[in-house]
DRENPA-3360 file (N, C-alpha, C; in nm, 2 decimals, always signed):
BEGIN
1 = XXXXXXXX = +5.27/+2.42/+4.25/+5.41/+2.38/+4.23/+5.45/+2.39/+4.09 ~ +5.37/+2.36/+3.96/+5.40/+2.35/+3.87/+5.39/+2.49/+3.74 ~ +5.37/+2.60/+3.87/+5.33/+2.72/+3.82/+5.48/+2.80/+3.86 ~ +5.53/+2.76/+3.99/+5.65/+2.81/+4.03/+5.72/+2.73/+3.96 ~ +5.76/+2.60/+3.90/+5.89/+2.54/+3.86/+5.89/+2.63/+3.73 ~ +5.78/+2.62/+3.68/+5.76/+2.74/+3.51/+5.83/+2.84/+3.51 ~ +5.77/+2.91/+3.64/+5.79/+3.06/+3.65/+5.95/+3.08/+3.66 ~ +6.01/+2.95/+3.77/+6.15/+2.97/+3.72/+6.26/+2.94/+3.64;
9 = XXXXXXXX = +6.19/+2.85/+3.54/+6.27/+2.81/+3.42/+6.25/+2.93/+3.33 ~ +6.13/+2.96/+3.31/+6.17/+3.13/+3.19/+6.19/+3.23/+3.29 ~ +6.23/+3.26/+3.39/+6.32/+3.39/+3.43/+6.45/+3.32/+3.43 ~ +6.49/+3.21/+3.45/+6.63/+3.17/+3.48/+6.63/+3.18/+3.26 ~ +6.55/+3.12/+3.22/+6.62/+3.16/+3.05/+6.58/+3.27/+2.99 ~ +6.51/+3.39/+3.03/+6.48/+3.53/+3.03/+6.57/+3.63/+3.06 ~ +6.64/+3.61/+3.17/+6.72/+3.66/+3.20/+6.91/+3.71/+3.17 ~ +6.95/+3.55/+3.11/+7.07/+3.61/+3.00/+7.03/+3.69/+2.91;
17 = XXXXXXXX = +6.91/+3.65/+2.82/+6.90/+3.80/+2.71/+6.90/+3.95/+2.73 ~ +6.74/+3.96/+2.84/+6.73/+4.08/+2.91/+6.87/+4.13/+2.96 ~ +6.91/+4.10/+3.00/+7.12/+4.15/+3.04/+7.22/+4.20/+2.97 ~ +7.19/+4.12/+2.84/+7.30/+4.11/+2.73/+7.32/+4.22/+2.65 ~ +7.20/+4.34/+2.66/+7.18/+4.45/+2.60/+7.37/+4.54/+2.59 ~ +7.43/+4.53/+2.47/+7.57/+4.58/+2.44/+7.60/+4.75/+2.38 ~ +7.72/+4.81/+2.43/+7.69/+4.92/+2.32/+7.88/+4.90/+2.31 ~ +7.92/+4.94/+2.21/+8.08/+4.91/+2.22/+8.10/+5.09/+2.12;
25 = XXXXXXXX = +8.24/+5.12/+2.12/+8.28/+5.22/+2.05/+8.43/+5.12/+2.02 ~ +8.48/+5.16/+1.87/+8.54/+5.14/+1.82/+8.60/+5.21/+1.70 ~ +8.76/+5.30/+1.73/+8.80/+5.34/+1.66/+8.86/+5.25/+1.48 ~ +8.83/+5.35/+1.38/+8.83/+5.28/+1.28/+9.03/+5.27/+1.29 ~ +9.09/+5.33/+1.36/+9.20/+5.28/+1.31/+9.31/+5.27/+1.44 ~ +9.43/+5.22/+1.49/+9.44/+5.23/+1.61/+9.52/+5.39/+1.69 ~ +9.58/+5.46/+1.58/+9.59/+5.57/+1.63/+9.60/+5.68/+1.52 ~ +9.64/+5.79/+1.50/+9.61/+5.92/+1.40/+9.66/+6.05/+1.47;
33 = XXXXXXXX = +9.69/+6.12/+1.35/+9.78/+6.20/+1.37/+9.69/+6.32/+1.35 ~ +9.77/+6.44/+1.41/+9.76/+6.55/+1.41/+9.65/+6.61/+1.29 ~ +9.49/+6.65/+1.32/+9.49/+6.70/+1.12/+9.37/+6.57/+1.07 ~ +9.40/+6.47/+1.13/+9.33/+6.35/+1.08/+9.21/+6.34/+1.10 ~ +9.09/+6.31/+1.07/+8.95/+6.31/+1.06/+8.94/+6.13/+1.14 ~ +8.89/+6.17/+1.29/+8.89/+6.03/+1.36/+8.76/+5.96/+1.37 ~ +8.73/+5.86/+1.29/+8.60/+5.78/+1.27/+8.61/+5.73/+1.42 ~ +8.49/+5.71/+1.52/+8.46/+5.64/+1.61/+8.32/+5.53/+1.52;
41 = XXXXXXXX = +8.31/+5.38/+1.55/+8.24/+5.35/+1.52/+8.13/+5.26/+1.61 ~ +8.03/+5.30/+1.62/+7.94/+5.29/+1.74/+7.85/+5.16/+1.70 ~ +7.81/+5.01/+1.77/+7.72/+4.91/+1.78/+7.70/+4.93/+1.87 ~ +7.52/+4.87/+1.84/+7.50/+4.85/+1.97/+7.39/+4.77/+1.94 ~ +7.43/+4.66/+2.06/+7.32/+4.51/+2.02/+7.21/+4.50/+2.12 ~ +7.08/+4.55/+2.08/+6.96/+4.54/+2.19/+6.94/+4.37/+2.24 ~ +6.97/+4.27/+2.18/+6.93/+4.16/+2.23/+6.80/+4.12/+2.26 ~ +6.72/+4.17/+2.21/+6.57/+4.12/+2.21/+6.47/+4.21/+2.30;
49 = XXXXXXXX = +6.61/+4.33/+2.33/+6.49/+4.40/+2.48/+6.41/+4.51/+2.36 ~ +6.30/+4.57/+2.48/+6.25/+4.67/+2.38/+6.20/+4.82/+2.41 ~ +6.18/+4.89/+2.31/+6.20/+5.02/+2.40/+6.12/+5.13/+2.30 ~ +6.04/+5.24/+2.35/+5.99/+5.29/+2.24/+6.12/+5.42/+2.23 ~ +6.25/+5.47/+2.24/+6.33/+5.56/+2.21/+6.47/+5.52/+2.28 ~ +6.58/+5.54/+2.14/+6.73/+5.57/+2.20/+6.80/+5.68/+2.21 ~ +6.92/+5.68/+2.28/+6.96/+5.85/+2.29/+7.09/+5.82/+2.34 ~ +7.22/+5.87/+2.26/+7.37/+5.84/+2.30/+7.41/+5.95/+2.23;
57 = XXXXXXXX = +7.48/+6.03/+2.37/+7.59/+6.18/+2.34/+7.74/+6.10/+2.41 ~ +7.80/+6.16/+2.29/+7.94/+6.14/+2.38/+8.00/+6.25/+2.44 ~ +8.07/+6.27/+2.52/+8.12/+6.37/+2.51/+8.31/+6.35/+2.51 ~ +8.40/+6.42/+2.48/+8.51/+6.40/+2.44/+8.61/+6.50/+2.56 ~ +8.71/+6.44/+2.62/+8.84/+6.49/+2.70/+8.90/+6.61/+2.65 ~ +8.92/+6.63/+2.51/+9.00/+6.74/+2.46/+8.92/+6.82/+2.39 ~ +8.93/+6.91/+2.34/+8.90/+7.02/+2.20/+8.91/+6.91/+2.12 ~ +8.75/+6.91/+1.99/+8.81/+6.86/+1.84/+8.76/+6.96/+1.76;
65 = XXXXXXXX = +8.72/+6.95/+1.66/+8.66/+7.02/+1.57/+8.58/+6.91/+1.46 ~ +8.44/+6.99/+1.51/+8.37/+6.85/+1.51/+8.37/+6.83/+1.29 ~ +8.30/+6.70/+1.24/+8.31/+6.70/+1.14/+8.16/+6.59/+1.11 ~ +8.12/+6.54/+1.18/+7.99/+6.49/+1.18/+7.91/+6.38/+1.22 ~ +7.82/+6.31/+1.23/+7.80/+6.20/+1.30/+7.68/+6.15/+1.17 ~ +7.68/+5.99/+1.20/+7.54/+5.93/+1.15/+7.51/+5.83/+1.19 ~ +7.38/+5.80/+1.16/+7.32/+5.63/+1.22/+7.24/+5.60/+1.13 ~ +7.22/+5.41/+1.10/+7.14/+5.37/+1.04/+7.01/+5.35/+1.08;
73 = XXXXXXXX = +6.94/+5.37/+1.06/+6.78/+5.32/+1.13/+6.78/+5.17/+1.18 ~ +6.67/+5.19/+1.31/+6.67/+5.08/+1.36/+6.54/+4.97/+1.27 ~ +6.53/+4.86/+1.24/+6.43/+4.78/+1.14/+6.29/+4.73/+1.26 ~ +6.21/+4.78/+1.22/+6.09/+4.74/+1.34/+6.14/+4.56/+1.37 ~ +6.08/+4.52/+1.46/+6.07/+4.33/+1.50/+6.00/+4.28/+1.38 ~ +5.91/+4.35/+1.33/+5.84/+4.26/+1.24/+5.92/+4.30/+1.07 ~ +6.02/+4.39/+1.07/+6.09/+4.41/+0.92/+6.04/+4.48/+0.81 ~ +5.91/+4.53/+0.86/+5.82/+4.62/+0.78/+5.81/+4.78/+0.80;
81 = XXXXXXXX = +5.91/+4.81/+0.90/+5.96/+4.97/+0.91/+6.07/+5.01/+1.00 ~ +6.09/+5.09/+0.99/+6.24/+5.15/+1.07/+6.20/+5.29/+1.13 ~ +6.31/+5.27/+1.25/+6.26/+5.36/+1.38/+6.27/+5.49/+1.28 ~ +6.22/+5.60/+1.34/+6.23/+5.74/+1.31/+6.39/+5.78/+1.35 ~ +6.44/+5.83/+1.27/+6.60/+5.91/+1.32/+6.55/+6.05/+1.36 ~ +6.62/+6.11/+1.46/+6.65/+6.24/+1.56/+6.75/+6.33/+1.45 ~ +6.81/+6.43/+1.48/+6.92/+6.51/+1.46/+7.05/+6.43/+1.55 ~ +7.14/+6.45/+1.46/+7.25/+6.42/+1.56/+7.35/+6.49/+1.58;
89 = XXXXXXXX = +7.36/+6.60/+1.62/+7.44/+6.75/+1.64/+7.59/+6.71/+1.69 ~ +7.67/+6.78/+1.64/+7.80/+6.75/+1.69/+7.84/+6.91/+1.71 ~ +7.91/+6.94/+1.80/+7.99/+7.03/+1.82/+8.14/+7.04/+1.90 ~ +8.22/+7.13/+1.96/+8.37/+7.10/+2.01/+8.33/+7.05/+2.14 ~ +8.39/+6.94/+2.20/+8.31/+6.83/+2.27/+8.24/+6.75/+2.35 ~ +8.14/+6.73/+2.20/+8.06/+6.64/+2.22/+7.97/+6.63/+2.07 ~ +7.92/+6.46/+2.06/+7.85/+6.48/+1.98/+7.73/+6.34/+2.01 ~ +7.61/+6.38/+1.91/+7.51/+6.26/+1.96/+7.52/+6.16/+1.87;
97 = XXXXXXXX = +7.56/+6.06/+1.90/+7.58/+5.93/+1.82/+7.45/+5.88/+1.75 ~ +7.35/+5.91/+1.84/+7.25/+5.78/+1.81/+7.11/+5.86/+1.86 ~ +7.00/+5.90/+1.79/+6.90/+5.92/+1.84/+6.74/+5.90/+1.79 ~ +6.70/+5.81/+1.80/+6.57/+5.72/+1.72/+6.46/+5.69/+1.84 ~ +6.32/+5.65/+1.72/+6.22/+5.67/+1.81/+6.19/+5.56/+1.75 ~ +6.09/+5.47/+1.82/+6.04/+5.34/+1.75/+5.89/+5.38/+1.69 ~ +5.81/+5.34/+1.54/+5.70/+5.40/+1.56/+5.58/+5.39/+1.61 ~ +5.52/+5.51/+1.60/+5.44/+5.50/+1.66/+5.44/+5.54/+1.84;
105 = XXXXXXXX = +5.58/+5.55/+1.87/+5.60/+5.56/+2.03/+5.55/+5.44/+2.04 ~ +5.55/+5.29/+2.02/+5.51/+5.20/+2.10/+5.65/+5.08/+2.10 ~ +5.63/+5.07/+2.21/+5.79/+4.97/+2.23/+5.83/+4.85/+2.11 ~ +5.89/+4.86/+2.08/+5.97/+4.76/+1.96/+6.12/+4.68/+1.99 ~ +6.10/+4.57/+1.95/+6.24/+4.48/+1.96/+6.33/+4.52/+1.83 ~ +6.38/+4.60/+1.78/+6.45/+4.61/+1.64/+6.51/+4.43/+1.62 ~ +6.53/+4.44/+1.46/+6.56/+4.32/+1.42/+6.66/+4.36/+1.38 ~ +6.77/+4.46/+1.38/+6.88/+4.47/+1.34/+6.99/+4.56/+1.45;
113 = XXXXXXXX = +7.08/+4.52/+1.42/+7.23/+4.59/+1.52/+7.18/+4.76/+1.49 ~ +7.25/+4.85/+1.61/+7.20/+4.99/+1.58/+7.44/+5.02/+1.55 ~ +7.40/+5.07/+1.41/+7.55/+5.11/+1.38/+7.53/+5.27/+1.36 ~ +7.66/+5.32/+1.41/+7.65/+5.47/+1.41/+7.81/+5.50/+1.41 ~ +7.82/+5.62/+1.33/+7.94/+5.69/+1.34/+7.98/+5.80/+1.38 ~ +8.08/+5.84/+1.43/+8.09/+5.99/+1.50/+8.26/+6.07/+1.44 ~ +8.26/+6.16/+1.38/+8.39/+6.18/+1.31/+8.41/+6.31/+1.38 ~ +8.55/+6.38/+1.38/+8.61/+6.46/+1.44/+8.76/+6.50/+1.37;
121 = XXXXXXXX = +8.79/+6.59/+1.40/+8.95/+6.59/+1.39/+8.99/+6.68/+1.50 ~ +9.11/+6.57/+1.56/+9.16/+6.59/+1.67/+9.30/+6.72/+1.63 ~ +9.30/+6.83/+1.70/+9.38/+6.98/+1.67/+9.51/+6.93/+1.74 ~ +9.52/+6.87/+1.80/+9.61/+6.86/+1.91/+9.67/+6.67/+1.92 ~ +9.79/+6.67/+1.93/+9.86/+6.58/+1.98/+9.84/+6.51/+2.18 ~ +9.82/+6.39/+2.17/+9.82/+6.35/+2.33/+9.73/+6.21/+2.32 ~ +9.69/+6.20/+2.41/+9.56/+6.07/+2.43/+9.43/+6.16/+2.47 ~ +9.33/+6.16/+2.39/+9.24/+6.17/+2.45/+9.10/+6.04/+2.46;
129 = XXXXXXXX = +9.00/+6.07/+2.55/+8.91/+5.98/+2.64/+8.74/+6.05/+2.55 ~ +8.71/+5.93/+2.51/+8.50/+5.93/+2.48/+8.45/+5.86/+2.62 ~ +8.36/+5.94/+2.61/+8.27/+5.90/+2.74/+8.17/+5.90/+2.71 ~ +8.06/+5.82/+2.74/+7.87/+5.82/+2.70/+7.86/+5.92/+2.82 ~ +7.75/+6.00/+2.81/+7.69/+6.12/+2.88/+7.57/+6.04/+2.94 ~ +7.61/+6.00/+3.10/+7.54/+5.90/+3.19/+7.45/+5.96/+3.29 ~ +7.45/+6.10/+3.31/+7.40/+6.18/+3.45/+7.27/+6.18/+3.35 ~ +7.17/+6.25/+3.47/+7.06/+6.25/+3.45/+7.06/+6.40/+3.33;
137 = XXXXXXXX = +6.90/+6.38/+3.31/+6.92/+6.50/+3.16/+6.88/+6.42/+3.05 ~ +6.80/+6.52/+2.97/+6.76/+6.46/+2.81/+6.87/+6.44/+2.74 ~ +7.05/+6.47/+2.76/+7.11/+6.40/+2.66/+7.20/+6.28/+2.77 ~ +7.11/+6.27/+2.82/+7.20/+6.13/+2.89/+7.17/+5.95/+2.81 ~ +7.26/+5.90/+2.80/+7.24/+5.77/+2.73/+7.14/+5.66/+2.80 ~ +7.07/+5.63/+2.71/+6.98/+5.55/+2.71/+6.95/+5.50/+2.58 ~ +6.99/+5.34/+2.60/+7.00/+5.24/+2.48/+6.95/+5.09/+2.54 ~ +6.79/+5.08/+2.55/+6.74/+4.99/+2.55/+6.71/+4.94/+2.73;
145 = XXXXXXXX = +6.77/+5.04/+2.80/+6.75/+5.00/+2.91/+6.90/+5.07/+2.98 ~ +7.00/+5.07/+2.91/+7.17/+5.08/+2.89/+7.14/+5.17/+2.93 ~ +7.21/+5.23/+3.08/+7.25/+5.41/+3.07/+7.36/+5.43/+3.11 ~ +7.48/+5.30/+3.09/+7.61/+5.34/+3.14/+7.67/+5.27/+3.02 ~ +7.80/+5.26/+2.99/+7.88/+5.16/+2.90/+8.04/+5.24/+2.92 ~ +8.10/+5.16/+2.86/+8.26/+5.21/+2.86/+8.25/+5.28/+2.70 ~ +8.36/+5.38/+2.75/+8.39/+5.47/+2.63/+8.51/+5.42/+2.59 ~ +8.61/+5.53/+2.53/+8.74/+5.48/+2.46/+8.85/+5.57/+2.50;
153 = XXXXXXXX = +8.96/+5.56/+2.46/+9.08/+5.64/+2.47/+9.15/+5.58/+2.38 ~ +9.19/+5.69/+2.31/+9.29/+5.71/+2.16/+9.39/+5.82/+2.14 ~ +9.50/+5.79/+2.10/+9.59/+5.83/+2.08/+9.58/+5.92/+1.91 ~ +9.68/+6.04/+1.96/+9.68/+6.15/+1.83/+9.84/+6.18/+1.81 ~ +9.89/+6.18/+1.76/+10.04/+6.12/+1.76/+10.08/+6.29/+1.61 ~ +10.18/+6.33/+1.63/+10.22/+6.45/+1.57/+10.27/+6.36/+1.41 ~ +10.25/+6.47/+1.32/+10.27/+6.40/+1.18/+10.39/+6.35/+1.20 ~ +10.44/+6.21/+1.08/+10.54/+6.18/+1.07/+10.59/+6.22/+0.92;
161 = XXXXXXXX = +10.71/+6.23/+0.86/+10.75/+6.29/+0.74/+10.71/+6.13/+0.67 ~ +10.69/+6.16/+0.55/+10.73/+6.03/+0.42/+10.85/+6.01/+0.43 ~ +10.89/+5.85/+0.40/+10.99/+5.83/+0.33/+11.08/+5.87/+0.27 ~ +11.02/+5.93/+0.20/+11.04/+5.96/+0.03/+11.08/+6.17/+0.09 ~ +11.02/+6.19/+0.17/+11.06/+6.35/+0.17/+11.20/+6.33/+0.26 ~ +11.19/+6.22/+0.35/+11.37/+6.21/+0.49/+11.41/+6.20/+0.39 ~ +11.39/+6.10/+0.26/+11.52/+6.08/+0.22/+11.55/+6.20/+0.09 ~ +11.47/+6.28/+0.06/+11.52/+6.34/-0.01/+11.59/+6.47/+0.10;
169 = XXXXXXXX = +11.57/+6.53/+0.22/+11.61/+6.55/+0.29/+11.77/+6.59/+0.32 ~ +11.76/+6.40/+0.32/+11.94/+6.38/+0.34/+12.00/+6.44/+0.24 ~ +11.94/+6.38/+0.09/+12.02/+6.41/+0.03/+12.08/+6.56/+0.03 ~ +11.98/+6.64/-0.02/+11.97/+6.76/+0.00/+12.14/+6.82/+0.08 ~ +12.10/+6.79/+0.24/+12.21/+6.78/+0.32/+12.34/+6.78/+0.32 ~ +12.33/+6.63/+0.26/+12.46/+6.58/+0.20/+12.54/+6.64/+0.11 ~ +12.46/+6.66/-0.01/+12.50/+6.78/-0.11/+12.54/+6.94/-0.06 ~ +12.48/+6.97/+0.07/+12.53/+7.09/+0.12/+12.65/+7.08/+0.17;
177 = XXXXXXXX = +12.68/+6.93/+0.23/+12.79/+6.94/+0.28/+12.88/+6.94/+0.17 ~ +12.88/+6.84/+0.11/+13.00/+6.80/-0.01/+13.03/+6.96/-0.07 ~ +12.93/+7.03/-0.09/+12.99/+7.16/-0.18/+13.04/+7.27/-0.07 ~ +12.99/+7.27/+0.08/+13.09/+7.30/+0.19/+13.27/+7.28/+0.16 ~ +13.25/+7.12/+0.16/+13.40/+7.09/+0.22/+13.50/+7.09/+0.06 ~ +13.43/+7.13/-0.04/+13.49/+7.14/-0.18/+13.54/+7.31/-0.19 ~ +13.44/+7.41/-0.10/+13.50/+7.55/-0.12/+13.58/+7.55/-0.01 ~ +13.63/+7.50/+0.15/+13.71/+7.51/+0.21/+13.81/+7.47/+0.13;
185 = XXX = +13.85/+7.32/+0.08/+13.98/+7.31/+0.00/+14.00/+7.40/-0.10 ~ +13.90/+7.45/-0.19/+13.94/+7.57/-0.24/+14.08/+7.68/-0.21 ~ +14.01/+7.73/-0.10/+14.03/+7.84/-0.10/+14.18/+7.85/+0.03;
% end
């Protein structure tokens, strides 16, 4: 009896952690124009699980033109080394966010958040959608157990003028008119 009430007090408090494994995407700003170089910025919180390799491609809704990605290393459990980093290849879309080995190939709890970035510039005006690459396949996401998560959708919005150029603009304008309506009384 006293081996079952055990057994189910550490899986009943085992089990929020094991779960809690997070990956989030977050644009560095809330929208960007035409031309603009779009930071995506990638966490992701293992929660104590452990794993000897991670692996996150995004892939992207529209044409970008890619501009590059990086990740920090992950810190062994014990703080005396960090996972091995992968390549992280970007091309028109898709790119790999995140790709690390723990060493040695033997399973590790990292002691730190996994941060990563993924940059682009978007050619085109509209909303477009990130997606983690979930189907089966060596570039399918896998983060600690994680092989699904929510992606993003961001907005690319067409340049706006400065201030400072509308209003020199008007003036401009204005002065075309005034020396219009000065040669009609003229003449």
């Amino acid at each position: 009896m006293k081996c079952v009430l055990l057994t189910s007090i550490l899986t009943i408090l085992w089990a929020p952690a094991a779960g809690a494994v997070s990956l989030t995407i977050e644009a560095a700003q809330p929208a960007y124009q035409i031309g603009d170089t779009v930071t995506l910025i990638i966490t992701g919180d293992p929660e104590g699980a452990s794993d000897t390799a991670i692996y996150g491609r995004l892939a992207y809704s529209t044409a970008t033109e890619p501009v590059g990605a990086s990740q920090q290393p992950l810190v062994t459990s014990f703080g005396m080394d960090t996972w091995l980093q992968g390549t992280t290849p970007v091309a028109d879309g898709f790119a790999t966010a995140f790709n690390q080995l723990a060493p040695g190939l033997t399973p590790d709890s990292p002691s730190n958040l996994l941060q990563a970035t993924v940059q682009f510039r978007a050619p085109a005006e509209g909303r477009f959608t990130v997606a983690w690459i979930a189907d089966g396949g060596p570039q399918r996401l896998d983060f600690f157990g994680l092989t699904n998560a929510p992606g993003g959708s961001y907005f690319v919005r067409p340049p706006v003028p400065e201030p400072g150029t509308a209003a020199l603009l008007a003036l401009g304008l204005g002065a075309l008119g005034l020396s219009a309506s000065r040669r009609r009384r003229a003449c």
